[in-house]
Each structure stands twice: as structure tokens, then as C-alpha cells.
C-alpha positions as CSV (number, residue, x, y, z in Angstrom):
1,X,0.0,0.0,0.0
2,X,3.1,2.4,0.2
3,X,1.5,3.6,3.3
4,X,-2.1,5.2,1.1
5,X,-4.9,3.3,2.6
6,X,-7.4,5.2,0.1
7,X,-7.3,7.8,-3.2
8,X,-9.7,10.2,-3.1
9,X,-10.3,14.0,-4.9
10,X,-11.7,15.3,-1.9
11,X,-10.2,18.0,0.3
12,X,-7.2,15.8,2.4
13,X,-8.7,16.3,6.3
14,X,-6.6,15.1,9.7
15,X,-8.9,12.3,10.9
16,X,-8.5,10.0,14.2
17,X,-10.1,6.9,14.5
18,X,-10.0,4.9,17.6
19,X,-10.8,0.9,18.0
20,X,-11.4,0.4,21.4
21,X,-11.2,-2.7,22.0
22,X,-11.6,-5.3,25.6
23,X,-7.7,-6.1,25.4
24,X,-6.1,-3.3,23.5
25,X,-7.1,0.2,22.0
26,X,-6.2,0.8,18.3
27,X,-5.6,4.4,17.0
28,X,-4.7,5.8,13.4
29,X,-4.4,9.0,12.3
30,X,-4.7,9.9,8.4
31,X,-3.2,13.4,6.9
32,X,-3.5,14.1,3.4
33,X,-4.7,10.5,2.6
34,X,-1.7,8.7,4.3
35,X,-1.3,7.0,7.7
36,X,0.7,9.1,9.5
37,X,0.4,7.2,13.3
38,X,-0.5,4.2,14.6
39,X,-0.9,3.7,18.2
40,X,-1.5,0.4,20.2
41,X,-2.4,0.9,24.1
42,X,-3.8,-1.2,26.2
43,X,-7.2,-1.0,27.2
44,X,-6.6,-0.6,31.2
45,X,-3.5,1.9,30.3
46,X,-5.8,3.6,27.7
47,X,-8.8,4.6,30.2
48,X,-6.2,5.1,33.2
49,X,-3.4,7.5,31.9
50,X,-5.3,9.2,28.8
51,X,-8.8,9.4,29.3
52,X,-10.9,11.8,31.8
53,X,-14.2,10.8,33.2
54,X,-16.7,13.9,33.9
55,X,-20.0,12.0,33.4
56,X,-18.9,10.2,30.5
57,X,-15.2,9.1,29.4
58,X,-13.3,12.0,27.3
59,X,-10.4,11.1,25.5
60,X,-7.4,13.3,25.9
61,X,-6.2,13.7,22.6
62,X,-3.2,15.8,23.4
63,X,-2.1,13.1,26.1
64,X,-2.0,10.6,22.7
65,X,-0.1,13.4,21.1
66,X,-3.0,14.5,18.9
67,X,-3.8,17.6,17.9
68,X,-5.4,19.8,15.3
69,X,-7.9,16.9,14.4
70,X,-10.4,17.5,11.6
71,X,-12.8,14.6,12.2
72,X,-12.7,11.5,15.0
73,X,-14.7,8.2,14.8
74,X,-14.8,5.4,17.3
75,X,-15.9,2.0,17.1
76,X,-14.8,-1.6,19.1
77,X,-16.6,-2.2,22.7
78,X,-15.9,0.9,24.0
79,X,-16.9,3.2,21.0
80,X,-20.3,4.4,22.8
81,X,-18.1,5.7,26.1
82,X,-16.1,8.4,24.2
83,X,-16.8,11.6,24.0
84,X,-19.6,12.2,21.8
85,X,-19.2,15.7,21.0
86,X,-15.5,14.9,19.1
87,X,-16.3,11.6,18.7
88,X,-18.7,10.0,16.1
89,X,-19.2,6.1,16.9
90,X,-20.0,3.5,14.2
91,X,-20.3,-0.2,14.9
92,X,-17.5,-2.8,14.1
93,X,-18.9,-4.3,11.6
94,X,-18.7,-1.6,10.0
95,X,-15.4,-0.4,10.8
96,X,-13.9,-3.5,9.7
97,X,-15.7,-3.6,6.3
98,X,-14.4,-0.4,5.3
99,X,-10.8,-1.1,6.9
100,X,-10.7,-4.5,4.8
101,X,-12.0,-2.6,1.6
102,X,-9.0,0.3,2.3
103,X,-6.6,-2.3,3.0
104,X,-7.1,-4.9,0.6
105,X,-8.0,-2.6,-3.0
106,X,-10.7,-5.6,-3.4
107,X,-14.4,-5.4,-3.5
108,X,-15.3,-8.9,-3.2
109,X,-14.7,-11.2,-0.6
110,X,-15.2,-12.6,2.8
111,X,-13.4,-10.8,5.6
112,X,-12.5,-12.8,8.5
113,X,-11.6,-10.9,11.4
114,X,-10.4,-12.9,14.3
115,X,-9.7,-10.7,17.9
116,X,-8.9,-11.5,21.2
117,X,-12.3,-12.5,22.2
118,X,-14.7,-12.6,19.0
119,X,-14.4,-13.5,15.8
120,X,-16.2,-11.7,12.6
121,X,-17.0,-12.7,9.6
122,X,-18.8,-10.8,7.1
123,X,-19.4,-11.3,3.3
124,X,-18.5,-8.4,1.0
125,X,-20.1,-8.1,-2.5
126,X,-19.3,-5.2,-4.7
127,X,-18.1,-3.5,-1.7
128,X,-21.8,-3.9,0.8
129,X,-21.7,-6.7,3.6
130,X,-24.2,-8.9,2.8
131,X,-24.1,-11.3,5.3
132,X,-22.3,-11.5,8.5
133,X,-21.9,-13.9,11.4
134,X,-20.4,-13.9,14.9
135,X,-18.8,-15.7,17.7
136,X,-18.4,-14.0,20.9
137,X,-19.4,-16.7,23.0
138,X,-16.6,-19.0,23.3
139,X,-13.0,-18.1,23.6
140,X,-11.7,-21.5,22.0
141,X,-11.5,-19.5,18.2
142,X,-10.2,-16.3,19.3
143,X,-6.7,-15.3,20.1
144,X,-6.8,-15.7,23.9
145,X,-7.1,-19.2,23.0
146,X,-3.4,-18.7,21.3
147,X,-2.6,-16.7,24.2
148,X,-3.3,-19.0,27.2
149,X,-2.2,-22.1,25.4
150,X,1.3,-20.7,24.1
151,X,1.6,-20.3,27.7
152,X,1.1,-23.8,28.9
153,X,3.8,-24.4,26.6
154,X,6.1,-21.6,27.9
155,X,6.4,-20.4,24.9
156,X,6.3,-17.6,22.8
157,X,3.1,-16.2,21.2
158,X,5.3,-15.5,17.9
159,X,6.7,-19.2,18.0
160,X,3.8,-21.1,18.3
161,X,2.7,-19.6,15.0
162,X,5.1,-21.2,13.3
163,X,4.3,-25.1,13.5
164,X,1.7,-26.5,11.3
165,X,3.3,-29.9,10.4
166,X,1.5,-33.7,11.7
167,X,-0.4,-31.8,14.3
168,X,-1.4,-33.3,17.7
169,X,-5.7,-34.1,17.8
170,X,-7.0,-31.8,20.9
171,X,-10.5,-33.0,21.3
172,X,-11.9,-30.4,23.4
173,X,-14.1,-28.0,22.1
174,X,-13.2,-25.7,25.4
175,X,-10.7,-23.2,25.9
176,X,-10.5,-23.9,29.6
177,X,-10.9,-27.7,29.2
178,X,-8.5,-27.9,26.1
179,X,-5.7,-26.4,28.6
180,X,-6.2,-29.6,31.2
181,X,-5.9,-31.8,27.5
182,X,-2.6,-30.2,26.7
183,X,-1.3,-30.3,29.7
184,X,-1.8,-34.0,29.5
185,X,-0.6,-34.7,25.8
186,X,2.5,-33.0,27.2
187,X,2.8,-35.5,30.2
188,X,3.0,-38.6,27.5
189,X,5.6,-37.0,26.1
190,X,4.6,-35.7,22.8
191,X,7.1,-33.3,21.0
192,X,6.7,-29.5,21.5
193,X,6.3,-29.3,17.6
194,X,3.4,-31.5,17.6
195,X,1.9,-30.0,20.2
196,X,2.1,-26.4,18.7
197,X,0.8,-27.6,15.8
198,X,-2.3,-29.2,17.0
199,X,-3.2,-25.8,19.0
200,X,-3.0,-23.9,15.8
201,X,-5.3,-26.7,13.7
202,X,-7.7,-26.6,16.6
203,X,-8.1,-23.2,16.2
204,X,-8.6,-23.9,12.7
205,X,-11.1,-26.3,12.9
206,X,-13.2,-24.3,14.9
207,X,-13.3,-21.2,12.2
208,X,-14.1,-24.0,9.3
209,X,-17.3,-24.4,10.4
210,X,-18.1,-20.7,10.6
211,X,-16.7,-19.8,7.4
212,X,-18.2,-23.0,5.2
213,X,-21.8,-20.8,5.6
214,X,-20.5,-18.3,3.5
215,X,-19.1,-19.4,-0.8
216,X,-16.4,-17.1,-2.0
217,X,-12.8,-17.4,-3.4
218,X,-10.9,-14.8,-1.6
219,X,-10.6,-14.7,2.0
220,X,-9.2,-11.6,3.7
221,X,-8.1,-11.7,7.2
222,X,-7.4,-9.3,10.1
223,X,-7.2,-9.3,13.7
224,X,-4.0,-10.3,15.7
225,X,-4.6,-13.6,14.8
226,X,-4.0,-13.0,11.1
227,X,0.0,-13.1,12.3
228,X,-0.4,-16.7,12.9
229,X,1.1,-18.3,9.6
230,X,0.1,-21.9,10.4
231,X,-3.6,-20.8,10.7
232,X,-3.3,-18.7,7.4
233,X,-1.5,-21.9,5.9
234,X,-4.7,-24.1,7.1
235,X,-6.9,-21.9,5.9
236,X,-5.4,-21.7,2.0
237,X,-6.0,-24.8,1.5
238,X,-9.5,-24.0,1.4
239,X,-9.7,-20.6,-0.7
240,X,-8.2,-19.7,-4.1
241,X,-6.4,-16.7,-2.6
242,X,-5.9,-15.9,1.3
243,X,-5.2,-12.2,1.9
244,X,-3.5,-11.0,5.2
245,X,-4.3,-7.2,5.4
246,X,-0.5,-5.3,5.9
247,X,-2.1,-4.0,9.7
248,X,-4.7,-6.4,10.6
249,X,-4.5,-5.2,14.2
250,X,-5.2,-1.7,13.2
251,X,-8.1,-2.3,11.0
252,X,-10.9,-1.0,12.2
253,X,-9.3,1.9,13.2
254,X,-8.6,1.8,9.7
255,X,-11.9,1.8,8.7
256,X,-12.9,4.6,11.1
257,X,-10.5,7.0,8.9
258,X,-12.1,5.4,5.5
259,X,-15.5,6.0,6.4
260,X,-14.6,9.8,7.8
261,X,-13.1,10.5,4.5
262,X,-15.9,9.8,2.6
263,X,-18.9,9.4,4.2
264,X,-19.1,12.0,6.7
């Protein structure tokens, strides 16, 4: 992308947009059509050391190092607590429709967007969602899944990603039950690699059946999961072409700065 997320005749504005998210807030800031910051806070961090509360939650912009802002838009969990008088709040859906259309130049296609505790997915046709689904119930397909079982294994988040080869079965359909199953398949001594690899096809084999409701030949994906390559390398067996947006973290935020340019 060279760093454009979007062309566009219209007059170049400084726009904000914030995903606030449970685990992590997102920011991007767009000047004359290009990104020109990205910011990743944590949630708890976020609301302690750059937010005020007086009634409702107002985000300090100058504390972010901010300023001169034409336009700011919000979505993620938190989008409805910030201050509404800056702030303009659209839902995620949303967000991350017009992020993945920014990011990925395509118009077609089903965006998968896997966070720490949901995952997303939403069918794009001629650049509408038509159809969507969710899963926000169940932590065993989002990344805290990842999270918690990379630390079982004591090992990195980054590592883990990388083993996809004659993967381990893990039965469980449970995130807190498929921890107790690890722990034993480590206790009868299987190999580190085989282990990995089984937590990343489990959490493959629990988006399959989301993503088999919806036909298409081009997946896109974003959310922190989208850094996993053994998922991404599960899941191109099943698509013609399997796009990883260049900041699927930042996505939505993304999207927040999209739709300010040219809907508002």
C-alpha cells in the first residue's frame, strides 16, 4: 500500500479513529490520505493514563499526542463511552468492512476478522456486507485461546505460530478444558512441535465451520490472529487466494478514517 490506505479528490482532512477494544485500543491518524500514526495501548492503560471521566469518558487527545484533528470516529466495545461531541461512533462491523475494503484494494470477498475475544466474519459483495456472522461466546477460536495455550507451553506467542506440520488431535471444544488436554498430551511426552501444531489446527477447525456458511474465493483476514502463519496456511487450503491485510490489528481503526473521508 506504500502507506495510502485510500485515493480520493476530496479536500485531504486530519482524521482520528480509535478501535477500542476489551484487550487493547487501536488508533490511526490519516493526513493528506496517508497514515501518519499508529498507536497500540492497552485497554486498562488507555482509560487510566489518557482518558478523563466527567459523566462520561473523554479522551485526551493531546495526552496521545494529537492535535489539530479534523474529524474522530470510534468504534470496538468501547466506541459508545467516548466523547460524543469529538467523537462520532460507528459499529465494528462496519469499521472493519471499510478497513478491509481500504486495505485490501478488493471489493469482493469474505473478511475474517479474528480478535482476542470474537471473531467476525462478514461477506463483501461489490463493496456492501451482505451477510455476516459472529462468535463471541466461546474463547476457544479467538486469540486468547493462542494466548493462554502458548503459555502452557512456555512459549512464545510468535513461536507457536510457526508449527503447522502432523499436528497433535486436541478434542476439546473448550478453551478452559483444552488447557487440562494439553497439559496431558505434554505429560505422555509428545514433541513441543506437535503440540504447537495441534493448537494452531484446533483453532482452525473451529473457524471451518463458521466460514463454510459463506461461498467465496478470496478470503481476507485481520485481527492479531492474522500473524499466525500456520492458521493462514490451514486456511489456504480451502480458498483460491488468502489475503493477510499489511495491519490487521489496526483495521478497524482503519476503517474509522475510511469512512470519515468519505462518508461524513
Amino acid at each position: 500500500m506504500n502507506n495510502i490506505i485510500y485515493k480520493t479528490k476530496m479536500t485531504p482532512k486530519k482524521i482520528v479513529g480509535i478501535d477500542l477494544g476489551s484487550r487493547e485500543v487501536k488508533i490511526i491518524v490519516t493526513e493528506d490520505k496517508k497514515i501518519v500514526l499508529k498507536k497500540k495501548i492497552s485497554t486498562v492503560s488507555f482509560y487510566r493514563d489518557y482518558c478523563q471521566y466527567q459523566n462520561k469518558i473523554i479522551v485526551d487527545l493531546k495526552k496521545l499526542g494529537i492535535e489539530d484533528v479534523d474529524l474522530a470516529i470510534s468504534t470496538g466495545y468501547g466506541r459508545n463511552n467516548t466523547d460524543l461531541s469529538l467523537f462520532k461512533p460507528i459499529n465494528e462491523i462496519k469499521a472493519h468492512v471499510y478497513g478491509a475494503l481500504a486495505q485490501s484494494e478488493k471489493k469482493d470477498f469474505i473478511l475474517l476478522d479474528i480478535g482476542g475475544q470474537d471473531v467476525k466474519i462478514v461477506k463483501v459483495e461489490k463493496g456492501l456486507a451482505t451477510d455476516l456472522d459472529l462468535n463471541d461466546k466461546c474463547a476457544a477460536s479467538c486469540g486468547r485461546y493462542l494466548e493462554n495455550m502458548a503459555n502452557v507451553l512456555e512459549i512464545p506467542l510468535d513461536l507457536l505460530s510457526n508449527y503447522s506440520k502432523d499436528p497433535v488431535k486436541l478434542n476439546s471444544t473448550c478453551a478452559v478444558f483444552s488447557e487440562s488436554e494439553l497439559i496431558g498430551k505434554i505429560a505422555e511426552g509428545i514433541p513441543l512441535d506437535r503440540l504447537a501444531s495441534g493448537i494452531n489446527y484446533s483453532m482452525y477447525s473451529r473457524l471451518r465451520p463458521l466460514l463454510t456458511k459463506f461461498r467465496g474465493e478470496t478470503l481476507v483476514v485481520s485481527g492479531g490472529v492474522a500473524k499466525n502463519k500456520a492458521v493462514i496456511e490451514y486456511l489456504e487450503t480451502d480458498y483460491i487466494e488468502v489475503k493477510v491485510l499489511e495491519y490487521p490489528q489496526f483495521n478497524g481503526a482503519i476503517g474509522c478514517c475510511y469512512y470519515g473521508e468519505f462518508f461524513i
